[in-house]
Phi, psi and omega in degrees: 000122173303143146236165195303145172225168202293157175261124158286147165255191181290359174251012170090341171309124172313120166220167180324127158301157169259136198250024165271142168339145160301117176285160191289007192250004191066358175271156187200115158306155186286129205287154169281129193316309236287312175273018178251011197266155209270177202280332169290341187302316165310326184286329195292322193287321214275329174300304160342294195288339187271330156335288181277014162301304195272351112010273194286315136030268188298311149335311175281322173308293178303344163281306235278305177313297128006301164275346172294322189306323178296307232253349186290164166294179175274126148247115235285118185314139169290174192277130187306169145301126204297323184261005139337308163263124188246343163323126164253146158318104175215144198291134168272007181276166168316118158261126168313153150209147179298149148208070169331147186264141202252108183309153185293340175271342203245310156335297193291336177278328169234022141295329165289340172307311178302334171309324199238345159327167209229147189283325201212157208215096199050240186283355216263090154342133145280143187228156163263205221198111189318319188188142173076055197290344196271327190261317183251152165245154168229150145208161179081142189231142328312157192244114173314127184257118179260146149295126139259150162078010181275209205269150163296121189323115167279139171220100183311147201304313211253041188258145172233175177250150183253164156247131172251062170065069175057349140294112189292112171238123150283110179291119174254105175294132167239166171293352173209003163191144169266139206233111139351146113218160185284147170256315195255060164222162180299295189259148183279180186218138181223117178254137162239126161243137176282155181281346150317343184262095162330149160064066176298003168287328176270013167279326186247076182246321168325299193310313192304335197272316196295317202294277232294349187256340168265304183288092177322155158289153194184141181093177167273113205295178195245154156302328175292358161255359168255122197279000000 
């Protein structure tokens, strides 16, 4: 009986013959690759696979979402907010106004006034005007009105006057609108605002920019207009 003897490898080193049976077939299976294979290569493959796991997550997450989204109903826009819109709802017809005939210079001053009137006066749209489209302006429903050329203001001592962006108005308060008139101008300007409109100085701070680029000074100013 033979027994195994030791082997030289290619570095000349002895090691053990191998001593597993003979299969009954003369054949000897092939060592399995999976247990020589070294232990980083596994760390590498099993590192691989949780990548593409964390990978793949999301990626699945974001269709499912997509597709929930294609398949939900429409949901119906909300409504604007009442204050969305700053526009107001106002009548486009014609506001009656006088139209007194005018000497040819006061005339001639307020056409240039009208010339220079601002189309919208804050929120308040121009409407037209019943007669004395070169003289009267309207804007806004109810509507502020401007006058050119009418009559000159009286102002009593103890009354008092604003200046309004270098322009004098003597203020008359009414029951539905306080009404303007130029004290320090050549030809006069008469404004009616209604009191639905608050703080009427700042409606008539536009006008005051058109009087000073049309309308000469003119009169005797009130001491409360003079800086």
């Amino acid at each position: 009986m033979t027994t195994p003897s030791a082997v030289r490898d290619d570095d000349g080193e002895r090691k053990p013959a191998d001593t597993s049976p003979e299969p009954a077939d003369g054949t000897r299976a092939d060592a399995d690759p999976a247990a020589d294979a070294p232990a980083g290569r596994d760390r590498t493959v099993r590192g691989a696979a949780l990548l593409a796991t964390v990978i793949a997550l999301p990626v699945t997450l974001l269709v499912a979402v997509l597709a929930f989204t294609k398949l939900a109903p429409d949901t119906p826009a909300a409504a604007p907010s009442p204050s969305a819109s700053t526009a107001r709802t106002q009548s486009s017809a014609p506001v009656e106004m006088p139209a007194p005939a005018l000497a040819d210079r006061p005339a001639t001053v307020c056409r240039a006034l009208l010339s220079q009137l601002p189309q919208t006066i804050r929120d308040l749209t121009q409407r037209p005007v019943t007669a004395g489209p070169e003289q009267n302006a309207a804007y806004g429903d109810p509507a502020l009105t401007v006058a050119c050329g009418g009559a000159e203001a009286t102002v009593p001592a103890t009354d008092e006057v604003w200046m309004v962006n270098r322009v004098c108005w003597h203020p008359v308060e009414g029951t539905d609108a306080t009404v303007l008139t130029t004290v320090d101008r050549e030809t006069p300007v008469t404004v009616s605002i209604p009191r639905s409109y608050p703080q009427p100085l700042q409606w008539a701070a536009p006008i005051s920019s058109a009087i000073v680029a049309s309308v000469p000074s003119g009169g005797a100013v009130p001491a409360g207009c003079k800086g």
